[in-house]
C-alpha positions in Angstrom: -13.9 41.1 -30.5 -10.6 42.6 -32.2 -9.9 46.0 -33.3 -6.4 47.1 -35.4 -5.6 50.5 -36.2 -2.8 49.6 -38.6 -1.7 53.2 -38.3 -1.1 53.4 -35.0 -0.4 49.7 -33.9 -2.9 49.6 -31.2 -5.4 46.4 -30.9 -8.4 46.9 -29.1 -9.3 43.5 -27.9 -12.1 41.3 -25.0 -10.4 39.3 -22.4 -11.0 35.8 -23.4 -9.4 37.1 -26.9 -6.2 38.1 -25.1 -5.7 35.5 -22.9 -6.1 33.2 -26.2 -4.0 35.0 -28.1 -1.3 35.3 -25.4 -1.5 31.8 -25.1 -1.0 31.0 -28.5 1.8 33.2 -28.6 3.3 31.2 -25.7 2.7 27.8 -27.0 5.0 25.7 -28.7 3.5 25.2 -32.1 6.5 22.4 -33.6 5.4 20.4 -30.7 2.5 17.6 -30.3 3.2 17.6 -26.3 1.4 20.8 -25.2 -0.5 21.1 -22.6 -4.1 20.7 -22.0 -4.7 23.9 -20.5 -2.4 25.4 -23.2 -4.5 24.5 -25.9 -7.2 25.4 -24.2 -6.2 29.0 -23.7 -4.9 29.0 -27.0 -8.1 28.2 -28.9 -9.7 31.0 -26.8 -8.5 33.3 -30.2 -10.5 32.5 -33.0 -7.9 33.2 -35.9 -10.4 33.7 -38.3 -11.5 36.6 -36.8 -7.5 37.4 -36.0 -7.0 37.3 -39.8 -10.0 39.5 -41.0 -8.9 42.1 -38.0 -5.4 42.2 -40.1 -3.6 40.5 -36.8 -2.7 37.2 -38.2 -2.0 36.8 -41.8 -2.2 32.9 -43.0 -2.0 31.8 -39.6 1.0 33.4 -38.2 1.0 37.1 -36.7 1.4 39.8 -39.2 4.7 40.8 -40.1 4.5 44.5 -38.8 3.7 42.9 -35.4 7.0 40.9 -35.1 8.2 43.1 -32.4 5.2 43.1 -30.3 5.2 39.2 -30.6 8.8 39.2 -29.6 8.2 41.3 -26.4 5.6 39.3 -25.5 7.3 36.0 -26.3 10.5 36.6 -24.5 10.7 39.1 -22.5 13.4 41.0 -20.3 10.8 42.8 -17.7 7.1 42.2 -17.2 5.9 44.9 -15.4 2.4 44.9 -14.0 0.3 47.6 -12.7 -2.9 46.3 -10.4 -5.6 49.0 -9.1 -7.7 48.6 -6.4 -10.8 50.3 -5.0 -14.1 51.0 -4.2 -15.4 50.1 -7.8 -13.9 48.1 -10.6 -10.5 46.4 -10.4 -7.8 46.9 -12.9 -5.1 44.9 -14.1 -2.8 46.6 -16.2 0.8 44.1 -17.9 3.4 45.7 -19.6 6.4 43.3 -21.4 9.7 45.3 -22.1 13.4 44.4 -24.1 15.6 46.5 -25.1 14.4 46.8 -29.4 10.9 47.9 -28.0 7.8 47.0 -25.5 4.3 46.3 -25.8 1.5 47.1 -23.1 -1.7 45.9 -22.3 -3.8 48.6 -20.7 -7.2 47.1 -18.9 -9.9 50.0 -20.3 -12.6 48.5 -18.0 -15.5 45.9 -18.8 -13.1 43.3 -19.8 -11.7 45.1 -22.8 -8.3 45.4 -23.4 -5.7 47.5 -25.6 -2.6 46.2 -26.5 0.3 48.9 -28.1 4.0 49.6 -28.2 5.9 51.4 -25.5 9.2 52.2 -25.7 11.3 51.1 -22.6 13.2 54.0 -21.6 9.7 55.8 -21.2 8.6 53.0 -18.6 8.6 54.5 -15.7 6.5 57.3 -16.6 3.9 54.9 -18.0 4.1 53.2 -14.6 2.6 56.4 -13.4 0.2 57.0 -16.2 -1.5 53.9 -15.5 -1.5 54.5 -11.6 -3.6 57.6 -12.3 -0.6 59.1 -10.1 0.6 63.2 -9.7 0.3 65.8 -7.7 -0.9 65.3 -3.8 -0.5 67.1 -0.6 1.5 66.2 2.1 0.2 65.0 5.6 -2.5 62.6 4.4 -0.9 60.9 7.5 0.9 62.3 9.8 3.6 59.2 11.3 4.5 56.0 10.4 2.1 53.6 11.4 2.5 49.3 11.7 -0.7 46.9 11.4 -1.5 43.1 11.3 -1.1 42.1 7.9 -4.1 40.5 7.2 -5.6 43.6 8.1 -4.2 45.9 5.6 -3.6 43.4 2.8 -7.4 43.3 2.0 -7.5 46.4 0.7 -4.7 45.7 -2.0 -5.5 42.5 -3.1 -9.3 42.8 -3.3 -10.5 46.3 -3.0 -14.4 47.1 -1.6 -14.8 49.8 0.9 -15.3 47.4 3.8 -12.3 46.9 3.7 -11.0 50.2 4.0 -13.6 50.8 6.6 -11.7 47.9 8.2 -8.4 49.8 7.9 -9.6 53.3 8.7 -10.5 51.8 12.3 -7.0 51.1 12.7 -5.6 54.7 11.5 -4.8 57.6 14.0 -6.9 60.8 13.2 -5.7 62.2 9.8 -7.0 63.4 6.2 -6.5 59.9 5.0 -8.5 58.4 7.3 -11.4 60.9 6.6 -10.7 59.7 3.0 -10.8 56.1 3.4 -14.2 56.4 5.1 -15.5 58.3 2.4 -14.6 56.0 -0.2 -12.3 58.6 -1.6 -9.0 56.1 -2.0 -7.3 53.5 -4.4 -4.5 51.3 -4.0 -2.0 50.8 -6.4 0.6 48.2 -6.4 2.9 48.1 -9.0 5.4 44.5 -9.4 8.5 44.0 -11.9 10.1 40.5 -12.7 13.3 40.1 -14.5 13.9 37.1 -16.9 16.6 34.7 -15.0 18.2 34.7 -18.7 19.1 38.5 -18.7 22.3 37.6 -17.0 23.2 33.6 -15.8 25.3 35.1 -13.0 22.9 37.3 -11.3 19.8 36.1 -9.9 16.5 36.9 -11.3 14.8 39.5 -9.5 11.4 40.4 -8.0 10.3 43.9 -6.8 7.0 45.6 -5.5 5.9 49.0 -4.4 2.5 49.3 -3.2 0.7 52.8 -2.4 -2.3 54.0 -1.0 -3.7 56.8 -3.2 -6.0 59.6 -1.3 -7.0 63.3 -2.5 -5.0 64.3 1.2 -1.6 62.0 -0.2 0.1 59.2 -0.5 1.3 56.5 1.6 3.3 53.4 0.8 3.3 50.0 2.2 6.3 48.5 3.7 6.5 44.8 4.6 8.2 44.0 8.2 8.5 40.8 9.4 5.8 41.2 11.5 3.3 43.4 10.2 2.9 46.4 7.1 4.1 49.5 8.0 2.6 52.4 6.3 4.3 55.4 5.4 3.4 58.7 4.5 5.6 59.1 0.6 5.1 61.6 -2.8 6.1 61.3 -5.6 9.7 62.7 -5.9 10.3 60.0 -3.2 8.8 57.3 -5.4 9.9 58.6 -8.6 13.6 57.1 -7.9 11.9 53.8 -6.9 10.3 53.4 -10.3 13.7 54.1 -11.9 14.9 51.5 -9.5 12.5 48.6 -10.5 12.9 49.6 -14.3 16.6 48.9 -14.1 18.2 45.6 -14.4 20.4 44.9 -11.8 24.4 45.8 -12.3 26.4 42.2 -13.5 28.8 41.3 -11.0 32.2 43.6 -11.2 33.7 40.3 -13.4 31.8 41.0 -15.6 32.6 45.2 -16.2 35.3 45.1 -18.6 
């Protein structure tokens, strides 16, 4: 299924149709070595349909897309937003440069939209996709360090036995009336930086990962033993976004 409001630029799309189409995108058409699995993926888009949804235009993408394909071809920052909870997981991608950005926003039922975004608004679409704002303090009281594999459930696959798991380990608190409840999601939001941006600095990686409750927010912090969790807000983790969003500084060689 494709949808494309010319107007707008937005393509409504199913999940097998974007992971073709991203593979396609990805694959190296000028070569006969490609991949199995790439061609595969790739073949998951039925250009037919591509063409008569006004996407693909004698088998190439359309011209007004060329700086969508180029985001998602080669990008700077891939940003990724993944939701977890008692009900439906979300996965949401974003792929930024510095002409423009293109996001793909998971709607639920394995539909997708795909649309621009402009980079310097990034890291307040970070937070639009969280479902983040306004919480009250004290959903935990203190700082609070527990076995890995029992808090990383609840990020990585969601349920509410899970988070009954984890409430069992919690002091008394709001939160911990929350996660019993079902009343919680957790949000863990990831940037990579293309190793091209700069050859002299080395590619980078960052995470921050957040446990969402109607009595506040707390955020996970690895140790080497262990996750601590936190209690945070937003103006703490609105600098943090900013932070991730950022390409790291080039060496001072390199500041003329």
């Amino acid at each position: 299924m494709i949808r494309y409001d010319a107007s707008t630029g937005v393509i409504e799309l199913d999940g097998r149709t974007l992971q073709g189409f991203l593979s396609w995108l990805a694959m190296d058409h000028s070569s006969c070595d490609v991949p199995d699995e790439v061609r595969a993926d790739s073949a998951l888009l039925d250009l037919s349909e591509a063409e008569r949804a006004g996407i693909f235009v004698e088998g190439r993408p359309a011209p007004e897309l060329a700086s969508l394909v180029e985001a998602l071809s080669s990008p700077w920052l891939v940003a990724a937003v993944e939701v977890t909870g008692t009900g439906e997981r979300a996965s949401h991608q974003i792929w930024v440069r510095p002409e423009g950005g293109v996001g793909v926003v998971d709607t639920g039922a394995g539909q997708y939209r795909l649309g621009a975004v402009l980079p310097g608004s990034l890291p307040a679409v970070l937070v639009r996709l969280a479902l983040w704002g306004p919480r009250p303090h004290g959903g935990i009281a203190d700082d609070m360090v527990l076995p890995l594999e029992l808090v990383d459930p609840v990020r990585t696959s969601g349920g509410q036995a899970a988070a009954d798991a984890l409430a069992e380990m919690l002091s008394p608190s709001p939160m911990r009336d929350d996660l019993k409840a079902g009343r919680w999601r957790c949000v863990t939001i990831t940037t990579d930086w293309s190793p091209a941006l700069l050859s002299d600095v080395p590619a980078r990686s960052d995470a921050i990962v957040v446990m969402d409750t109607p009595s506040g927010l707390a955020r996970y912090e690895p140790l080497p033993a262990g996750i601590r969790i936190t209690p945070t807000t937003m103006t703490a983790l609105w600098p943090e976004l900013i932070r991730l969003t950022q390409p790291a500084s080039p060496p001072p060689d390199r500041i003329s």
